[in-house]
SERO-4910 file (N, C-alpha, C, O; in steps of 0.05 Angstrom, whole numbers):
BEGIN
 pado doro    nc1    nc2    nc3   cac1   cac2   cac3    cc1    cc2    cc3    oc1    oc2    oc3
  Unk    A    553   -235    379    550   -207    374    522   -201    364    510   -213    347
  Unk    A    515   -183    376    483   -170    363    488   -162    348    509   -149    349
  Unk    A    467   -164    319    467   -154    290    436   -138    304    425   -139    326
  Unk    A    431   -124    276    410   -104    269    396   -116    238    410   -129    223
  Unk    A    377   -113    235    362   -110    205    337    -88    205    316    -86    217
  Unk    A    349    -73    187    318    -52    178    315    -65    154    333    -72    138
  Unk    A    278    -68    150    260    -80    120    245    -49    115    240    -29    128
  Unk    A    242    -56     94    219    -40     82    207    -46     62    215    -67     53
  Unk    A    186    -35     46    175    -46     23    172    -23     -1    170      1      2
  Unk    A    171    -38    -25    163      0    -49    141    -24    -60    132    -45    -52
  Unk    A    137     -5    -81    110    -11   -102    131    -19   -135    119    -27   -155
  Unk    A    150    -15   -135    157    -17   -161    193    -33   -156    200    -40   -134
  Unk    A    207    -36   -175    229    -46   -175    245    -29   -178    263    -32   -162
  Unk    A    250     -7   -194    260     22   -198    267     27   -174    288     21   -164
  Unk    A    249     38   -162    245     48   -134    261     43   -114    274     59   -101
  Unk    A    258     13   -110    271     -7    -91    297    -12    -93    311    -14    -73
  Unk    A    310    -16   -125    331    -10   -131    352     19   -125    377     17   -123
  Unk    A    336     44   -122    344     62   -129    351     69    -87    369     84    -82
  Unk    A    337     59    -67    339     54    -46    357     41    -42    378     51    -34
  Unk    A    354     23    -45    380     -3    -43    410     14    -35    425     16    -16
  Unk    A    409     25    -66    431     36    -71    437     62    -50    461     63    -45
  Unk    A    422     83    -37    414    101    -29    423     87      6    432    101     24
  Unk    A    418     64      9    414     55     39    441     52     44    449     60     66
  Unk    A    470     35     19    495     31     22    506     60     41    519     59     61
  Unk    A    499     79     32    507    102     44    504    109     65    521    124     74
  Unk    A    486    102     80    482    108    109    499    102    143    499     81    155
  Unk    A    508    122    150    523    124    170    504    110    192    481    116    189
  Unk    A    512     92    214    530     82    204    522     52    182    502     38    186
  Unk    A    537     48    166    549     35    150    535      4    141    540    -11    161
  Unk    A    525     -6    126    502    -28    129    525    -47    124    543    -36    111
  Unk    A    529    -76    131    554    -86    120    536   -110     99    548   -131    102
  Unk    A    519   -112     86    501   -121     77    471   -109     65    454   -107     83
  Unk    A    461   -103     39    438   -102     30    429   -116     12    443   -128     -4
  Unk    A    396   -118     11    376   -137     -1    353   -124    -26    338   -107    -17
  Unk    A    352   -127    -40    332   -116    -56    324   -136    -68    338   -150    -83
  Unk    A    293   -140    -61    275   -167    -75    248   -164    -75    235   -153    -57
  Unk    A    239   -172    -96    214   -176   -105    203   -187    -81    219   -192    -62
  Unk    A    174   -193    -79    162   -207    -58    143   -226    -68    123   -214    -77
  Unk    A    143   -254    -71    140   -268    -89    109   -288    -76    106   -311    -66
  Unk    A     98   -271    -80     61   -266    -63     47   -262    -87     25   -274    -87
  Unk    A     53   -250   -109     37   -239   -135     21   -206   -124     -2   -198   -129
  Unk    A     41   -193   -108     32   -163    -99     43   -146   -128     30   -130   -141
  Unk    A     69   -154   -132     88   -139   -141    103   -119   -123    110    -97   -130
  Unk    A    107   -129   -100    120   -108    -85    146   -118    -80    155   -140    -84
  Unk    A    158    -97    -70    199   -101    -70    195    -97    -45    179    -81    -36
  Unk    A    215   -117    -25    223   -106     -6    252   -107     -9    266   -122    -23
  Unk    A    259    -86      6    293    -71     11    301    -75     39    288    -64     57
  Unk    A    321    -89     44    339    -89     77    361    -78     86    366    -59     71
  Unk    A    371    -79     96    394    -69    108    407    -79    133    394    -76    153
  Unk    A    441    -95    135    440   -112    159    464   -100    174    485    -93    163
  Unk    A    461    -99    192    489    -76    209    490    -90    228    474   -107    233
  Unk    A    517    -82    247    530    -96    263    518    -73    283    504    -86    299
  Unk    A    517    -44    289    510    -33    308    482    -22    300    473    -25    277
  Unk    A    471    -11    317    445      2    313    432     23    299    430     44    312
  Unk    A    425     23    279    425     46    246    416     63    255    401     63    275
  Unk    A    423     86    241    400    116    249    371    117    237    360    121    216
  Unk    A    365    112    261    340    121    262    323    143    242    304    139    227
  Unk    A    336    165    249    326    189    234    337    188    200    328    201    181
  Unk    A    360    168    201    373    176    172    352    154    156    344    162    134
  Unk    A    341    123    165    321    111    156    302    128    148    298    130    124
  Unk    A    289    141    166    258    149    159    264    170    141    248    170    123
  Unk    A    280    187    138    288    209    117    295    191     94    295    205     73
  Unk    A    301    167     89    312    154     72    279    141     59    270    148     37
  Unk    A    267    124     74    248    121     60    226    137     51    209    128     35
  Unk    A    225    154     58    205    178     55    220    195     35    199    201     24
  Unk    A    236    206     22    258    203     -3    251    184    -24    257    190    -47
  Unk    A    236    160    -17    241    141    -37    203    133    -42    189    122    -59
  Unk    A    199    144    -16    164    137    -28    155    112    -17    136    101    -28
  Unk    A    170     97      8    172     74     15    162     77     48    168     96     63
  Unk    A    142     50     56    130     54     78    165     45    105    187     33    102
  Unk    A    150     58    126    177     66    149    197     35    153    186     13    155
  Unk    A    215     37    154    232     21    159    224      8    188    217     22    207
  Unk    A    227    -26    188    225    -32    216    253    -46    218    266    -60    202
  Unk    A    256    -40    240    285    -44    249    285    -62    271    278    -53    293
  Unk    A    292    -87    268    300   -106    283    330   -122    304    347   -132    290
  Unk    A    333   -125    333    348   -135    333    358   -159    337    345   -175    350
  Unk    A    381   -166    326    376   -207    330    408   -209    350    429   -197    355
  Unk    A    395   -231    356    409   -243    374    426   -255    362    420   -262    339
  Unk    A    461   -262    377    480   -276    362    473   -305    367    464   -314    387
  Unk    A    480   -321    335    467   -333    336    493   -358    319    508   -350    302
  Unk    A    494   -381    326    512   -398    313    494   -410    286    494   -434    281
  Unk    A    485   -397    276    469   -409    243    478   -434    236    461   -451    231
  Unk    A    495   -438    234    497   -466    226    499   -496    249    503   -519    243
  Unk    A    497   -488    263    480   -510    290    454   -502    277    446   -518    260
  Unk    A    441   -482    282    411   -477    277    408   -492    254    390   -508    255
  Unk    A    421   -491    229    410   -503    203    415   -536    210    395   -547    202
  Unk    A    426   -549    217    439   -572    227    417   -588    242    415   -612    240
  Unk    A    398   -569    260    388   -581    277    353   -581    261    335   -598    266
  Unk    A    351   -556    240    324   -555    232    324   -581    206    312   -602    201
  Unk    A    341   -565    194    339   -587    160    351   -613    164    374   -618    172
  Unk    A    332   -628    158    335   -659    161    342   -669    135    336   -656    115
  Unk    A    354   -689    132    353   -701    104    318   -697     87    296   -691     95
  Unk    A    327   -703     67    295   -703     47    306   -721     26    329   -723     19
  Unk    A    280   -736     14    281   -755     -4    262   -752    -18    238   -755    -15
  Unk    A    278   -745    -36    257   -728    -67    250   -757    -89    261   -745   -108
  Unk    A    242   -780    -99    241   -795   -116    267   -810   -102    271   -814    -78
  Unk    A    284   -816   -125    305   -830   -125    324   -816   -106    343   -830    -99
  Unk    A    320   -787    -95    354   -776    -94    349   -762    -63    326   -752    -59
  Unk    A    369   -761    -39    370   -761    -12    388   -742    -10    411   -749    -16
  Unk    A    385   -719     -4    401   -695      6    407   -694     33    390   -706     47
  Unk    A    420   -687     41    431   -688     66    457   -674     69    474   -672     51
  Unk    A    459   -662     97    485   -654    102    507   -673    110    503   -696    114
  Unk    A    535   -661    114    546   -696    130    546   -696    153    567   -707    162
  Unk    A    529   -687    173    525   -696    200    503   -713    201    497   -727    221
  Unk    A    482   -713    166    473   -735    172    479   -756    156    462   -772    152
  Unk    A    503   -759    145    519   -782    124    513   -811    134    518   -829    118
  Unk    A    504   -817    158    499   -844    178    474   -854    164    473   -877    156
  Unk    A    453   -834    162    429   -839    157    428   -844    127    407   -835    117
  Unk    A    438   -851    117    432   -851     78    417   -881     78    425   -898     94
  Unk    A    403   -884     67    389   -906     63    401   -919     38    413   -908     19
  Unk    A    396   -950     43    403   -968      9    388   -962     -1    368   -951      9
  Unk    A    392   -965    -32    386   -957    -51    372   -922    -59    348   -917    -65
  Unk    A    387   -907    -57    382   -880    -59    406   -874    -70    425   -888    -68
  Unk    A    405   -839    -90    427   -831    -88    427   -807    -82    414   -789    -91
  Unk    A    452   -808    -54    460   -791    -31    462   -765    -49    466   -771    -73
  Unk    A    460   -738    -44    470   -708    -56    478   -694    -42    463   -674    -45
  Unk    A    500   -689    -22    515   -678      2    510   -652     -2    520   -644    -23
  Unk    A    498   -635     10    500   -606     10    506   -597     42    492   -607     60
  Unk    A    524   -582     47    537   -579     67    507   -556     85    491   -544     70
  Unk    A    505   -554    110    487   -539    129    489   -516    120    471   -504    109
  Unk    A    514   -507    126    514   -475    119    512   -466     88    525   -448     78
  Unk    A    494   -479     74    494   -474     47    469   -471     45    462   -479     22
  Unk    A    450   -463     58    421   -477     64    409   -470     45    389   -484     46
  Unk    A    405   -451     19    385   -447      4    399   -467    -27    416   -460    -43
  Unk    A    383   -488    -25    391   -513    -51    384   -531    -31    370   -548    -44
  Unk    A    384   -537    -13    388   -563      6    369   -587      2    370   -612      7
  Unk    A    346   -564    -11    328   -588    -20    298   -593     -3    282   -611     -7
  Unk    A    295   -571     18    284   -569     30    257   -558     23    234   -565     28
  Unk    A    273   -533      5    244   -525    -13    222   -539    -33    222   -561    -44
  Unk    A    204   -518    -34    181   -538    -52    192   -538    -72    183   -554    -88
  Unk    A    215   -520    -81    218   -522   -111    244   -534   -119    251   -537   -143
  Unk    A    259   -542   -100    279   -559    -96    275   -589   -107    288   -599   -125
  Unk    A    257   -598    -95    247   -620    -83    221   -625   -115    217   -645   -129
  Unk    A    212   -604   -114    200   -606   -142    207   -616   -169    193   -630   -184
  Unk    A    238   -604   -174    259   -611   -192    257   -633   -190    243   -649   -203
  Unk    A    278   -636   -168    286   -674   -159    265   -688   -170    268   -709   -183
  Unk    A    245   -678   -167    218   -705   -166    215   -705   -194    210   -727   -204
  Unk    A    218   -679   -213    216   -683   -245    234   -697   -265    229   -707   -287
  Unk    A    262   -692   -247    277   -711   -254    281   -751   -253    291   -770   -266
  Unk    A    270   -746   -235    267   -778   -223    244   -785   -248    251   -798   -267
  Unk    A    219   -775   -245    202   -776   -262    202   -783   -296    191   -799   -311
  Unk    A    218   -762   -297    236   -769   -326    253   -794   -329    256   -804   -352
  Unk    A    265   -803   -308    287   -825   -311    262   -843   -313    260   -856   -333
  Unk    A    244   -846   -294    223   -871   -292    209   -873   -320    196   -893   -323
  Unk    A    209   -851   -344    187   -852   -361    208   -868   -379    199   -884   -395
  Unk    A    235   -863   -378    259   -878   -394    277   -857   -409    295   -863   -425
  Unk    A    270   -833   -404    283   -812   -416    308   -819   -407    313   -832   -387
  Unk    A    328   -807   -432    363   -815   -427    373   -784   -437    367   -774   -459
  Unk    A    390   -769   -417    395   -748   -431    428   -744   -437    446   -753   -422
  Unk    A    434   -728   -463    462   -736   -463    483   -698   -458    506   -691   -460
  Unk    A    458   -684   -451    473   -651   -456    452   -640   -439    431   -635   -451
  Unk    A    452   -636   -413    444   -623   -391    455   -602   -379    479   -601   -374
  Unk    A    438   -580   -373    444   -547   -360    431   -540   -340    407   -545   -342
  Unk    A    436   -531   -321    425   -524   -297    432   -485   -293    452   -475   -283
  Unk    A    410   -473   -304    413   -445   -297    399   -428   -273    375   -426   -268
  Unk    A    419   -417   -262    409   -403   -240    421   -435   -220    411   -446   -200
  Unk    A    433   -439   -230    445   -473   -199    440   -475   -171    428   -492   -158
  Unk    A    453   -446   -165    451   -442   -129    477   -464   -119    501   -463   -124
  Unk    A    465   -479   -105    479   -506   -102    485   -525   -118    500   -544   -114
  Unk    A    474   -521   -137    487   -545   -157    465   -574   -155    462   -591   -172
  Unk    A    458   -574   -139    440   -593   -128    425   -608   -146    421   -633   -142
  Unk    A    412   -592   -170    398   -601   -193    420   -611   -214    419   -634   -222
  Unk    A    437   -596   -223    462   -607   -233    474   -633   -236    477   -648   -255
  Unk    A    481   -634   -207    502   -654   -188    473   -687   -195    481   -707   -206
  Unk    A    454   -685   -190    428   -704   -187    433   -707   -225    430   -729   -237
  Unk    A    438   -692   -234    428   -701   -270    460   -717   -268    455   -740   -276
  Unk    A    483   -716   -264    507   -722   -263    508   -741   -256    521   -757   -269
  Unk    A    497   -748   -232    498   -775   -223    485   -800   -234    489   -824   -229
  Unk    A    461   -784   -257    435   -806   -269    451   -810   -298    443   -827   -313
  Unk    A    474   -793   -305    475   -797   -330    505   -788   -327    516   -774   -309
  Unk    A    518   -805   -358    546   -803   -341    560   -779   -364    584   -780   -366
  Unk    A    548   -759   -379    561   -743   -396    563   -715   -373    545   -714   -356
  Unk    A    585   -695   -372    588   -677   -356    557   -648   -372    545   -644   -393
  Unk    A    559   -635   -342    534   -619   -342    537   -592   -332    548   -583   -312
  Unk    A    526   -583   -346    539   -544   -341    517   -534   -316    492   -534   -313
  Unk    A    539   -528   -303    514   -507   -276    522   -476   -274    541   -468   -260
  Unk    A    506   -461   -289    509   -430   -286    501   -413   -262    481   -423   -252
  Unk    A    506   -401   -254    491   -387   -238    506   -342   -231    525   -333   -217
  Unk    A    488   -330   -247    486   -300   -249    509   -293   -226    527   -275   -230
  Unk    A    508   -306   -204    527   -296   -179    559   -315   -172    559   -339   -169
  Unk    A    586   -296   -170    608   -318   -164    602   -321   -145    612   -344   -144
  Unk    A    589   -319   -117    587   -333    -92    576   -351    -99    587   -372    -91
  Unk    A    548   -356   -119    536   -381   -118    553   -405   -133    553   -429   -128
  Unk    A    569   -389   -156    582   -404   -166    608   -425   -158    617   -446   -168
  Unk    A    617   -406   -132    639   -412   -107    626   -434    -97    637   -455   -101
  Unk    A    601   -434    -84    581   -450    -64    583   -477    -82    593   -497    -72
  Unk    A    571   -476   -114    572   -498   -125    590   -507   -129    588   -531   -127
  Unk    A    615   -499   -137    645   -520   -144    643   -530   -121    641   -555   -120
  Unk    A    643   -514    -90    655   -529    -63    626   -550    -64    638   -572    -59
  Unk    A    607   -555    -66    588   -569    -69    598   -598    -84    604   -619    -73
  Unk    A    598   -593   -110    611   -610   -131    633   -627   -124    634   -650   -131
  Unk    A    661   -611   -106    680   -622   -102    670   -654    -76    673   -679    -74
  Unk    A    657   -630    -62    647   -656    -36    629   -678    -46    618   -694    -30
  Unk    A    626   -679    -69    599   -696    -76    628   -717   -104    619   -732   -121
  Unk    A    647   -714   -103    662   -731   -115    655   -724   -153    657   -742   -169
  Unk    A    649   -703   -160    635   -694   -187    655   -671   -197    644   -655   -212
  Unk    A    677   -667   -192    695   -650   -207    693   -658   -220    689   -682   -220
  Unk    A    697   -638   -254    701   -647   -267    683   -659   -291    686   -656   -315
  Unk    A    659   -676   -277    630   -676   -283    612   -656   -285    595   -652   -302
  Unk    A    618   -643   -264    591   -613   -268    611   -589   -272    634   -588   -266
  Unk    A    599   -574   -281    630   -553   -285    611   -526   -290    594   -521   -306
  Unk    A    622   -510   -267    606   -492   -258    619   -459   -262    639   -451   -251
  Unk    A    600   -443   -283    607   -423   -292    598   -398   -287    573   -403   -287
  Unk    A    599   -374   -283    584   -348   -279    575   -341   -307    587   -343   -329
  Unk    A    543   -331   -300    531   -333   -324    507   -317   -320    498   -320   -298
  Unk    A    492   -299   -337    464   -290   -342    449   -315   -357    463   -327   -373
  Unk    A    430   -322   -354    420   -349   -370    436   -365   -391    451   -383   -383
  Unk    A    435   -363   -408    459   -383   -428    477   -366   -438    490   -373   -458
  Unk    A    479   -341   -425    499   -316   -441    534   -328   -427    547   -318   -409
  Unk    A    538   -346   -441    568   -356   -436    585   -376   -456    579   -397   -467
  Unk    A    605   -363   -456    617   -394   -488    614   -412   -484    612   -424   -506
  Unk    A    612   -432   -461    613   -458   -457    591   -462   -454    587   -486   -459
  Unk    A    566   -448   -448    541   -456   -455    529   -455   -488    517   -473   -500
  Unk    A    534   -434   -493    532   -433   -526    541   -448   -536    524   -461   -547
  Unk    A    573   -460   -541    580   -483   -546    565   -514   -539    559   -527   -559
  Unk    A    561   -519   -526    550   -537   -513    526   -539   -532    525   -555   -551
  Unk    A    506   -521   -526    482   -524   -540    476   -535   -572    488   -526   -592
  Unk    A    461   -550   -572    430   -552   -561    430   -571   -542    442   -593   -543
  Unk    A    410   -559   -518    407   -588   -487    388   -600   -497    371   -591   -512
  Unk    A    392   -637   -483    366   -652   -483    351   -636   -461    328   -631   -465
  Unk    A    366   -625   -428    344   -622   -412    357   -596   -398    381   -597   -391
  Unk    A    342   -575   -393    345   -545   -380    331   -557   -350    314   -573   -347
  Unk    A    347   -541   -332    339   -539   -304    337   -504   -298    357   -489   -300
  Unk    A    317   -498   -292    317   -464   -287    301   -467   -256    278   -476   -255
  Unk    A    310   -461   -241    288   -459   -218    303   -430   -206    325   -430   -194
  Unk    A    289   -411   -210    292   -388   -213    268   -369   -199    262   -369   -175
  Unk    A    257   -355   -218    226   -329   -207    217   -329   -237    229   -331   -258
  Unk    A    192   -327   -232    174   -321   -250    178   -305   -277    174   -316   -299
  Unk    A    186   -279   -274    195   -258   -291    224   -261   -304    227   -247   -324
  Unk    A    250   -278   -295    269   -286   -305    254   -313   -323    257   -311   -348
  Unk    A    242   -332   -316    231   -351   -326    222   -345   -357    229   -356   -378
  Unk    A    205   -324   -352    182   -312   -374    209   -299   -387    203   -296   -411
  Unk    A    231   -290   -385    241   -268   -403    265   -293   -415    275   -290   -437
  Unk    A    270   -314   -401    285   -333   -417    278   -354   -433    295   -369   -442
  Unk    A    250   -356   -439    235   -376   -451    233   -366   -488    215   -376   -501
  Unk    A    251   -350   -499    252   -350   -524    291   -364   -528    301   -376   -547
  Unk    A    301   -357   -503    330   -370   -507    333   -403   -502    350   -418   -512
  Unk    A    306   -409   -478    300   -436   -483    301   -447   -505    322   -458   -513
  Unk    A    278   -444   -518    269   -454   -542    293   -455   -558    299   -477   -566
  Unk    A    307   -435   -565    333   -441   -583    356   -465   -571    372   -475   -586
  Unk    A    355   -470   -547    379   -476   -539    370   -502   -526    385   -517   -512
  Unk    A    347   -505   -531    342   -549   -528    335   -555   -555    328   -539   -572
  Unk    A    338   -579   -557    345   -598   -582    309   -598   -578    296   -592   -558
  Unk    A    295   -610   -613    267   -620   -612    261   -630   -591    282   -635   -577
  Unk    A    241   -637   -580    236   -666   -562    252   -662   -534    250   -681   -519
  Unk    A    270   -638   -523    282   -636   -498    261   -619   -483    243   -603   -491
  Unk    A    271   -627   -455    251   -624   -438    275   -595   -423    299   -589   -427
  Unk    A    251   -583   -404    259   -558   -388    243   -559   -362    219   -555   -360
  Unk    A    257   -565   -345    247   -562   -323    247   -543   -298    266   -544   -281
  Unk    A    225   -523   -295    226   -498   -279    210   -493   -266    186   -497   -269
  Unk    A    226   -479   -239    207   -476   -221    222   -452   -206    239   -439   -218
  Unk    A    213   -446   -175    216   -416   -169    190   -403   -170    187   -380   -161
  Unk    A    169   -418   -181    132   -402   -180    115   -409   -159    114   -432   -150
  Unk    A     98   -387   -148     78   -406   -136     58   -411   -152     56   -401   -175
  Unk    A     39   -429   -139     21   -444   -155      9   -418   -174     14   -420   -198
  Unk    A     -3   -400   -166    -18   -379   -187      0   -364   -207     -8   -346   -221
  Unk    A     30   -375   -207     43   -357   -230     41   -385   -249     32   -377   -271
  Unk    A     46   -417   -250     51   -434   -262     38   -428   -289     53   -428   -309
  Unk    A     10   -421   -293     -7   -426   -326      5   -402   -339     16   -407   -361
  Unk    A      6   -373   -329     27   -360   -345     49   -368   -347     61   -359   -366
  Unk    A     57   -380   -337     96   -385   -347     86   -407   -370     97   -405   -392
  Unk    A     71   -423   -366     63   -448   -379     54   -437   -407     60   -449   -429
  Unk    A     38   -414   -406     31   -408   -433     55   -391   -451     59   -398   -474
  Unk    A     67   -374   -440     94   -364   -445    105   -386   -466    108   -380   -490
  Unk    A    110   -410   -457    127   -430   -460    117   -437   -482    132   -438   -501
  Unk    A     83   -447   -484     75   -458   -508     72   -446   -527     72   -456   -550
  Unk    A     70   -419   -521     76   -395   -544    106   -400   -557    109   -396   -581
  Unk    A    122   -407   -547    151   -415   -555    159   -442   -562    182   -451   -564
  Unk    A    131   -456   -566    133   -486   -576    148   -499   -555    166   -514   -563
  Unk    A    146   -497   -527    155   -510   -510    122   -521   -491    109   -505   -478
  Unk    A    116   -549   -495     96   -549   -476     91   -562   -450    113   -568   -439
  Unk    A     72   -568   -437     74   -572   -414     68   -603   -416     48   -613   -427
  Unk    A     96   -621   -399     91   -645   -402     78   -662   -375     64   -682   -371
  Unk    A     96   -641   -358     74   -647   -325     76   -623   -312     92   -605   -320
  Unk    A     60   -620   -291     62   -600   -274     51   -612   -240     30   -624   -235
  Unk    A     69   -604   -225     69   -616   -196     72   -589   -181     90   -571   -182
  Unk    A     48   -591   -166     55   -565   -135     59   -590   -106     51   -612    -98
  Unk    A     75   -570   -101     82   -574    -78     82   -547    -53     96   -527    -54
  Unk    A     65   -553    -35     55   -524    -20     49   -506    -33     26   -505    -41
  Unk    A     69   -483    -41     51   -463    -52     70   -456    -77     72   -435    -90
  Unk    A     85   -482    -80    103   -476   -103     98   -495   -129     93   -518   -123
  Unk    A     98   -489   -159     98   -503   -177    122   -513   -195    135   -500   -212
  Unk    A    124   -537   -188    146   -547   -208    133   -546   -242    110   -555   -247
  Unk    A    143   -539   -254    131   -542   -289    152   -566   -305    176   -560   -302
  Unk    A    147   -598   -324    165   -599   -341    150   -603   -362    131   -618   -366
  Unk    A    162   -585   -379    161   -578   -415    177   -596   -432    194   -611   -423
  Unk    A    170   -593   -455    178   -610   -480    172   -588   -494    153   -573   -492
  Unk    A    200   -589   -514    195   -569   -537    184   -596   -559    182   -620   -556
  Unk    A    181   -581   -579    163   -604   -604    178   -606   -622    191   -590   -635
  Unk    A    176   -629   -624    198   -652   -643    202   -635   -665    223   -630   -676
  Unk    A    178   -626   -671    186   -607   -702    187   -582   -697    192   -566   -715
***
């Protein structure tokens, strides 16, 4: 079946938000909308909209022009089996110690690795990203320096992927939050296939705003791979919620946001213990200070 997508862009988040909301309404009927930052260092939002038949035309351009927003382009896509496509693009990856893969490629796991099953149609966690893959590598990193952690959190999870990898390196169970129940759906079914019920235990959550995270706390090690501006606005709840001497590891930046997040952090007695780019993304890991 042919789908449709109209994009557009604003100058502010208000704005884009206030569209978003404004676009649900339109005859006919969007069965899907997007409102996101654009993560370039413009500050600009783009807004979508995804329909099964072909949107009005005239009710778009009256719509963005209403909102102060340049013209909607409207695209159509072809039906498309997405998950063959993800199947055939994303290959396994081998981050340090740890090998993601889907199970069509379960054949290929190499000795001595450890396997992290994320299923095709799950594709954003898979590990593919720079900031995926950034984690993984901070984690590994940490195990090689001899760090041992005994109270691990993974906020903003997605897949669980960062979670499920601290679970497997250490054998105390590990909280994976994530703001959305789909993502949080995605990670239990994640967790279950990876033999870790039970081990990772996966909750809906705004950053540590949850009883079992509050309880839990203080972590030896935070996982946030997130955006810049959630980063920067959770780095005073950090600081409260790792033990002296625990590390935080975050990413979701490109390389030119990393030294602000980094100073953010040391302003909050969290500092920078490494920092790794990968393409145009920066992994950051911090240590808060012993005292």
């Amino acid at each position: 079946m042919t789908t449709f997508t109209a994009f557009t862009t604003l100058s502010d988040k208000t704005s884009a938000e206030a569209l978003g909301e404004a676009l649900e309404d339109l005859e006919p009927e969007p069965y899907g909308v997007g409102v996101f930052e654009i993560e370039d260092g413009s500050g600009m939002w783009e807004v979508g909209g995804y329909f099964m038949e072909a949107p009005d035309d005239v009710g778009l351009a009256l719509l963005a022009a209403a909102h102060k927003a340049k013209p909607f382009v409207v695209s159509e896509l072809p039906e498309t089996d997405w998950v063959a496509k993800v199947r055939r693009e994303l290959v396994p990856v081998a981050a340090g110690r740890f090998y993601v893969h889907g199970s069509h490629d379960s054949e290929t796991v190499p000795d001595g690795v450890e396997p992290l099953l994320i299923e095709a149609a799950m594709a954003f966690g898979t590990g593919h990203h720079g900031t995926t893959q950034g984690c993984l590598r901070a984690l590994d990193r940490l195990i090689e320096a001899g760090v041992v952690c005994h109270n691990v959190a993974d906020i903003g999870c997605g897949t669980a992927v960062l979670a499920m990898a601290a679970a497997r390196t250490w054998p105390e169970t590990v909280l994976a939050s994530d703001m959305d129940q789909v993502a949080v759906d995605v990670a239990e079914a994640n967790v279950a296939a990876n033999d870790l019920a039970g081990r990772v235990v996966c909750v809906e959550a705004m950053g540590f705003d949850h009883p079992q995270l509050r309880a839990a706390a203080p972590f030896d090690l935070v996982f946030a791979n997130i955006l810049k501006q959630p980063l920067i606005d959770l780095a005073p709840d950090m600081a409260a919620h790792l033990v002296p001497g625990g590390f935080a590891v975050l990413s979701g930046l490109l390389n030119d946001q990393g030294d602000e997040v980094a100073g953010v952090y040391a302003q909050n007695g969290i500092n920078t213990w490494h920092r790794e780019e990968i393409g145009d993304w920066t992994t950051l890991t911090l240590q808060k200070s012993a005292s």
